[in-house]
Biotite code that builds the C-alpha atoms (Angstrom):
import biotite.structure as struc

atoms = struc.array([
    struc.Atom([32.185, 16.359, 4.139], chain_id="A", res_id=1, res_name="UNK", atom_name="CA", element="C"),
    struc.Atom([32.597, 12.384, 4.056], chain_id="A", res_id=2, res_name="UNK", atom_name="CA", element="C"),
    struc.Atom([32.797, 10.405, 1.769], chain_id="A", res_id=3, res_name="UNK", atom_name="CA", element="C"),
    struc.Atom([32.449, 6.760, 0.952], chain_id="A", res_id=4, res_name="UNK", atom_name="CA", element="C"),
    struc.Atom([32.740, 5.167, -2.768], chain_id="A", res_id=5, res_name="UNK", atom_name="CA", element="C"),
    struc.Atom([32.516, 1.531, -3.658], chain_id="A", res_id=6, res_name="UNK", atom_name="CA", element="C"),
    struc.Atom([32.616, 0.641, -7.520], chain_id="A", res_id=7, res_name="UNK", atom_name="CA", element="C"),
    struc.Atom([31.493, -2.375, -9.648], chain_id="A", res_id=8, res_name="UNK", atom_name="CA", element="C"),
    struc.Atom([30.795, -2.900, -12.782], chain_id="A", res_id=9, res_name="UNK", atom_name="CA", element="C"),
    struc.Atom([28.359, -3.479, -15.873], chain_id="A", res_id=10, res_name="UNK", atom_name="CA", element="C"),
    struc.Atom([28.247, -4.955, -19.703], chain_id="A", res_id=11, res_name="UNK", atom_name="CA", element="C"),
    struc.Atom([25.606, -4.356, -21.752], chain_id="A", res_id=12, res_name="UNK", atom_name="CA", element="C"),
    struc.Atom([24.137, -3.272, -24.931], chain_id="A", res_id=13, res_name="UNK", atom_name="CA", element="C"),
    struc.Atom([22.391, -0.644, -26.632], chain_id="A", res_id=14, res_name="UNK", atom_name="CA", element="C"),
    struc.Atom([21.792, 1.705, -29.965], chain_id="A", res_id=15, res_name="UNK", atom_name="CA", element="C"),
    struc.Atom([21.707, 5.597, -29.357], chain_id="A", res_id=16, res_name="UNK", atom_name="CA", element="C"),
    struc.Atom([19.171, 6.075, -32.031], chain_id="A", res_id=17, res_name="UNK", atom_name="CA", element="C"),
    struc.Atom([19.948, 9.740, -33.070], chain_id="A", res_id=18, res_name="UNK", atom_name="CA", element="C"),
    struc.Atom([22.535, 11.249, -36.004], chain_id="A", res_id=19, res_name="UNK", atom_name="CA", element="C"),
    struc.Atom([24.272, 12.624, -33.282], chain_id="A", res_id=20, res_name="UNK", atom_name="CA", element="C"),
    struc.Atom([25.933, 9.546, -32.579], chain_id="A", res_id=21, res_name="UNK", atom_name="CA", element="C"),
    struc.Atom([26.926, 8.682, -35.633], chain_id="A", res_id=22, res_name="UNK", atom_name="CA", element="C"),
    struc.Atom([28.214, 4.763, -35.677], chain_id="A", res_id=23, res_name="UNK", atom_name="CA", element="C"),
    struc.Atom([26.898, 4.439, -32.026], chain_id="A", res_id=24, res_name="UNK", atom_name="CA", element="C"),
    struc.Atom([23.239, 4.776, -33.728], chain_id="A", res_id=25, res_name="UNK", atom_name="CA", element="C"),
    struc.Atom([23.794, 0.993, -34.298], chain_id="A", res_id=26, res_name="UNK", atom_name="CA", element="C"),
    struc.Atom([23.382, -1.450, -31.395], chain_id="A", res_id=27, res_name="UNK", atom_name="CA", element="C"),
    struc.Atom([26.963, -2.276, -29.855], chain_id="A", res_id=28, res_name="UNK", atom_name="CA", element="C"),
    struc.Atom([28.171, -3.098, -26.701], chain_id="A", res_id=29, res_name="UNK", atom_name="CA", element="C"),
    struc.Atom([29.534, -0.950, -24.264], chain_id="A", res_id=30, res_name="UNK", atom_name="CA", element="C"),
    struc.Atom([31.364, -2.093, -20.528], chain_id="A", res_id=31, res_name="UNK", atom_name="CA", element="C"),
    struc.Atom([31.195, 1.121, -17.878], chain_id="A", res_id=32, res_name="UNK", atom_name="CA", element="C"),
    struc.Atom([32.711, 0.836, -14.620], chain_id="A", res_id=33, res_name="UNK", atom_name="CA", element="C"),
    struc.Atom([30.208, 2.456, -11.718], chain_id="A", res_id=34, res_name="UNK", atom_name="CA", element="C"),
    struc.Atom([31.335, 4.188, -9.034], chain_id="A", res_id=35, res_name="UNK", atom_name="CA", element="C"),
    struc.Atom([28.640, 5.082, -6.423], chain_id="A", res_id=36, res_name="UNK", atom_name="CA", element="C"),
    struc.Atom([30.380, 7.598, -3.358], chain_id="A", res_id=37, res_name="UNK", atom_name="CA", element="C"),
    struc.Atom([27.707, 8.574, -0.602], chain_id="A", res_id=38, res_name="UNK", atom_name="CA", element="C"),
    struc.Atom([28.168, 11.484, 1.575], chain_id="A", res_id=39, res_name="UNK", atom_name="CA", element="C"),
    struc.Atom([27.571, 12.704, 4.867], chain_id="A", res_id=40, res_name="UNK", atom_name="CA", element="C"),
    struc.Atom([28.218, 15.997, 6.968], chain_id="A", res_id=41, res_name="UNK", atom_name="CA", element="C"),
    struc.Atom([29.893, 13.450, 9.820], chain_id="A", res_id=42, res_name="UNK", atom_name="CA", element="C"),
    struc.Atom([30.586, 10.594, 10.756], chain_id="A", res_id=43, res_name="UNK", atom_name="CA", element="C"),
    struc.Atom([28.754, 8.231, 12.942], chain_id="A", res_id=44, res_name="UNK", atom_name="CA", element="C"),
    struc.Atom([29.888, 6.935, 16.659], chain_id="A", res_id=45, res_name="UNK", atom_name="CA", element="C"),
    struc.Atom([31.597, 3.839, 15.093], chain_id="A", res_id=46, res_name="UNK", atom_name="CA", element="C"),
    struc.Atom([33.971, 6.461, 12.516], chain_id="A", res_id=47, res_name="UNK", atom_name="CA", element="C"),
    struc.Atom([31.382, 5.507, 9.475], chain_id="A", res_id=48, res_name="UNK", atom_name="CA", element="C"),
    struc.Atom([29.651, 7.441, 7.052], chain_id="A", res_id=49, res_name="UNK", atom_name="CA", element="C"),
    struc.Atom([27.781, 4.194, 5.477], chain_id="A", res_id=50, res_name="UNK", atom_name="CA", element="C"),
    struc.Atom([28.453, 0.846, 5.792], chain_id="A", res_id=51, res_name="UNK", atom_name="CA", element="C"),
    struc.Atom([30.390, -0.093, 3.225], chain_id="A", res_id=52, res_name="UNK", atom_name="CA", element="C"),
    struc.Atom([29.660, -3.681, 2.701], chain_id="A", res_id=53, res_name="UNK", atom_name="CA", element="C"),
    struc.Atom([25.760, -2.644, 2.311], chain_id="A", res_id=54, res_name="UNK", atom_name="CA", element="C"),
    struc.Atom([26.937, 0.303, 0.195], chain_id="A", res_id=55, res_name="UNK", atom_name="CA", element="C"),
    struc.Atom([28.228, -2.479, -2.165], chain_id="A", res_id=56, res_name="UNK", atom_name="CA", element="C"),
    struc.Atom([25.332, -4.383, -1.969], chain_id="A", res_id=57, res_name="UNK", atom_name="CA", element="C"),
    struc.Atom([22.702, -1.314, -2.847], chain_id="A", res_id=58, res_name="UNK", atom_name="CA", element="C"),
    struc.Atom([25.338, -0.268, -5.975], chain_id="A", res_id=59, res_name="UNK", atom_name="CA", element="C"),
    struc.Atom([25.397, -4.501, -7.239], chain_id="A", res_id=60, res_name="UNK", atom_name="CA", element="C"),
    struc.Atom([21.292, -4.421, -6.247], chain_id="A", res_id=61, res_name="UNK", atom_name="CA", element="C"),
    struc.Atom([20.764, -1.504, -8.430], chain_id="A", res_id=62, res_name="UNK", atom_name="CA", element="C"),
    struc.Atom([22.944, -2.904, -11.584], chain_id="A", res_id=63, res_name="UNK", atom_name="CA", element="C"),
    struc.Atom([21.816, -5.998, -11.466], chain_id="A", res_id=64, res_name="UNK", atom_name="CA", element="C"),
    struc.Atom([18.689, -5.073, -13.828], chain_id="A", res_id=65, res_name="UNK", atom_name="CA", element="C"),
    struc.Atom([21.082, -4.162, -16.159], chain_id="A", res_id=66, res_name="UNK", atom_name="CA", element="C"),
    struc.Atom([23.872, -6.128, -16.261], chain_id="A", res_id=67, res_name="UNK", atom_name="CA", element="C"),
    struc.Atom([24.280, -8.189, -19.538], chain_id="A", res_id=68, res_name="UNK", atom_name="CA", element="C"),
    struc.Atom([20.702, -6.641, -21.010], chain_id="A", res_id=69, res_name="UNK", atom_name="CA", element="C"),
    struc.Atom([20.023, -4.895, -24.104], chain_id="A", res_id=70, res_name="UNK", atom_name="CA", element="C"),
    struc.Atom([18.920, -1.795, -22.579], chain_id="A", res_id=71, res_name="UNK", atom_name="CA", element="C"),
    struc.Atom([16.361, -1.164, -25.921], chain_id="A", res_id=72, res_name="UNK", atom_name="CA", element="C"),
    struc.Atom([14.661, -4.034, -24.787], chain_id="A", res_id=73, res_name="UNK", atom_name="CA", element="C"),
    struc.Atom([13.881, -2.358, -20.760], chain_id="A", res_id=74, res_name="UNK", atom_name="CA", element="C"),
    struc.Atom([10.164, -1.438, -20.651], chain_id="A", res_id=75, res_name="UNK", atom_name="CA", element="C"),
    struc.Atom([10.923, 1.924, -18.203], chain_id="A", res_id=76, res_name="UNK", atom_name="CA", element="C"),
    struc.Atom([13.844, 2.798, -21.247], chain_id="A", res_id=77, res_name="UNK", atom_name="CA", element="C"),
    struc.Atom([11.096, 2.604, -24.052], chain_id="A", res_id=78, res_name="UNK", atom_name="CA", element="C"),
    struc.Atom([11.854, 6.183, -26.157], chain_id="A", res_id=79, res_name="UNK", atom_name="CA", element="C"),
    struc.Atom([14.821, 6.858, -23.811], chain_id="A", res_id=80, res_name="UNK", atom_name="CA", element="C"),
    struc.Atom([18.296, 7.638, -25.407], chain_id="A", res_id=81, res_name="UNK", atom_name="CA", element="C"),
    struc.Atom([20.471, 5.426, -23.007], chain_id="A", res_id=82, res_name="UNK", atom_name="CA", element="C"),
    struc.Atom([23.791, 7.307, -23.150], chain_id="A", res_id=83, res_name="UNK", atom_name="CA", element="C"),
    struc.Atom([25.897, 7.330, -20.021], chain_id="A", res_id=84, res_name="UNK", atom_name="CA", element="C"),
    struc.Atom([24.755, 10.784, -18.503], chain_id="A", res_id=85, res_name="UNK", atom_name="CA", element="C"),
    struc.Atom([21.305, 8.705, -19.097], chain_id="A", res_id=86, res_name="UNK", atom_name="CA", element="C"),
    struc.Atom([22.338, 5.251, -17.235], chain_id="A", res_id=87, res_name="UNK", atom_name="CA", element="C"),
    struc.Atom([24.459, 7.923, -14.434], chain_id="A", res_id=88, res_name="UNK", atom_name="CA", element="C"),
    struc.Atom([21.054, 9.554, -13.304], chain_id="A", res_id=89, res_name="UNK", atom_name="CA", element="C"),
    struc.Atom([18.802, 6.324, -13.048], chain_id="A", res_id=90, res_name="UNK", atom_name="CA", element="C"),
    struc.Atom([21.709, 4.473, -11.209], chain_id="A", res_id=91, res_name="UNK", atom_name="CA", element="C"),
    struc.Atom([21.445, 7.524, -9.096], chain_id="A", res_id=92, res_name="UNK", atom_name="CA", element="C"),
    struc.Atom([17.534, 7.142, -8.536], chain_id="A", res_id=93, res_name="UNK", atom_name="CA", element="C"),
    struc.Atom([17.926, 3.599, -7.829], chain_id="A", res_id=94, res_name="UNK", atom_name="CA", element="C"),
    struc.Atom([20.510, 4.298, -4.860], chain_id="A", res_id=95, res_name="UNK", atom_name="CA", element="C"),
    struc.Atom([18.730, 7.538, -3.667], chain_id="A", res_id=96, res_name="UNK", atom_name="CA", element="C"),
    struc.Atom([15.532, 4.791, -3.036], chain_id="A", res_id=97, res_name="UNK", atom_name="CA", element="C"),
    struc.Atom([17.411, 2.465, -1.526], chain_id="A", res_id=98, res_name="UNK", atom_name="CA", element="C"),
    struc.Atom([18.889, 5.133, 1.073], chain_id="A", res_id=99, res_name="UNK", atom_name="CA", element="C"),
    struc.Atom([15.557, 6.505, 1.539], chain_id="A", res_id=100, res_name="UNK", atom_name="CA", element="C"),
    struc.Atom([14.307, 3.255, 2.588], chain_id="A", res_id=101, res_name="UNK", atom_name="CA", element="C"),
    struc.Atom([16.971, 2.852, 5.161], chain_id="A", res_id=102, res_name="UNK", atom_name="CA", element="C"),
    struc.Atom([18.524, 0.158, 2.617], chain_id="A", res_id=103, res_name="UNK", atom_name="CA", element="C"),
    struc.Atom([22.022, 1.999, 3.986], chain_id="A", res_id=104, res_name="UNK", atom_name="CA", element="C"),
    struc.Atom([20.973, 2.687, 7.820], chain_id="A", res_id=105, res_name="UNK", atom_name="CA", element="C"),
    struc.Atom([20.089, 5.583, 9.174], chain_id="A", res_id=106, res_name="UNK", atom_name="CA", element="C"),
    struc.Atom([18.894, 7.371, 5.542], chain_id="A", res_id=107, res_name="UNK", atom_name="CA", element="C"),
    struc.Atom([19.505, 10.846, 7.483], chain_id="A", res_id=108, res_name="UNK", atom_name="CA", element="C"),
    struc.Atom([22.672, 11.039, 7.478], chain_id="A", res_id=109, res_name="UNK", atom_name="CA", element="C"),
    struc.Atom([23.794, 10.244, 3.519], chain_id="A", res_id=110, res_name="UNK", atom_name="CA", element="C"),
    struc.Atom([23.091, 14.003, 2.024], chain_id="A", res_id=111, res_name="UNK", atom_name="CA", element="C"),
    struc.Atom([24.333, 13.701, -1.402], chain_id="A", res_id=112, res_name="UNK", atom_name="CA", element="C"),
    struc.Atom([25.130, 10.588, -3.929], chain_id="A", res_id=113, res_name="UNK", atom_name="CA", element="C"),
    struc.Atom([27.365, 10.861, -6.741], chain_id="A", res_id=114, res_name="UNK", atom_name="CA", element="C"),
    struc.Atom([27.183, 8.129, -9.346], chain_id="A", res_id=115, res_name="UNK", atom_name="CA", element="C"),
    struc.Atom([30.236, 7.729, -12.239], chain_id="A", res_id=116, res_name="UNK", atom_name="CA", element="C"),
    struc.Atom([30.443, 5.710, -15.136], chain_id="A", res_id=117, res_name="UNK", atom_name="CA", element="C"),
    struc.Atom([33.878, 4.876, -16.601], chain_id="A", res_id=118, res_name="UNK", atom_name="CA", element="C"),
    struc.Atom([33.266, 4.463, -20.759], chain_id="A", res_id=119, res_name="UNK", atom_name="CA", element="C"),
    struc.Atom([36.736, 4.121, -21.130], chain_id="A", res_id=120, res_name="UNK", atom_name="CA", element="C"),
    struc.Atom([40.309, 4.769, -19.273], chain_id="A", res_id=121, res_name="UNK", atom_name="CA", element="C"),
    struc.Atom([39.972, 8.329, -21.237], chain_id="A", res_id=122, res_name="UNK", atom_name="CA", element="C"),
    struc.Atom([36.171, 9.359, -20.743], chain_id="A", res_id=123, res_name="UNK", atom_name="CA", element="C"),
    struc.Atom([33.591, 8.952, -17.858], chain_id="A", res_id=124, res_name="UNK", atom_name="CA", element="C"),
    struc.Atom([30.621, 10.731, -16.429], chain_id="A", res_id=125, res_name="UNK", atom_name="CA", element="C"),
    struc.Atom([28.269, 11.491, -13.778], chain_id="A", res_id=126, res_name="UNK", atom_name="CA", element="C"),
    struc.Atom([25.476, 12.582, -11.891], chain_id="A", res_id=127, res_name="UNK", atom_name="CA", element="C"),
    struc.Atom([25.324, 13.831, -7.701], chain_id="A", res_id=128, res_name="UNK", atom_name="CA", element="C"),
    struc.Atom([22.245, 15.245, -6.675], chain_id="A", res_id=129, res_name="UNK", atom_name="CA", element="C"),
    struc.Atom([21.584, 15.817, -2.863], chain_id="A", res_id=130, res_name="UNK", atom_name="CA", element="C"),
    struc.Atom([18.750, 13.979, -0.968], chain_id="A", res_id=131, res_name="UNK", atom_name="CA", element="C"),
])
């Protein structure tokens, strides 16, 4: 399988209103580096699997909603607990759209999307889900 990843990245701010999270139930700030990687089973007659230029552009078009927000304060996040596995799977959804609307080329060919968010140089997560 091929692979290609691009990565940018995101500030913004949010409570995670449940004991669980102890301190975090408070609104703070939290800055998550996003790396979107697309896959296919081959590559294409010019040696691509996506281009990656409007890879980067889908990934940027999909944070943009986000960057520098208060994520409490995003109407489709009303009663949502915003943690990163959260942000990982509608990053995801965003990016499985835009591929689905050809927003990447010929849509057939990416088969799977994995989305990561760096909290920290120690932690991360992430969602893939095939298309």
């Amino acid at each position: 399988m091929f692979a290609v990843e691009v990565r940018d990245h995101i500030m913004i701010a949010h409570s995670l209103p449940s004991p669980v999270f102890g301190p975090a139930q408070n609104m703070h700030g939290a800055t998550f580096v996003v790396d979107a990687a697309f896959y296919t089973q081959d590559i294409d007659a010019n040696g691509l699997t996506v281009d990656i230029g409007l890879a980067s552009d889908a990934l940027k078009a999909a944070l943009d909603p986000l960057r520098y927000g208060n994520l409490d304060e995003i109407a489709a996040f009303k009663g949502k607990i915003t943690t990163t596995e959260f942000l990982c799977k509608h990053i995801y959804d965003q990016l499985a759209s835009t591929v689905r609307t050809k927003g990447l080329g010929d849509h057939g060919r990416v088969v799977k999307i994995r989305v990561q968010l760096h909290e920290s140089h120690v932690a991360r997560a992430w969602y893939e889900g095939e298309l």
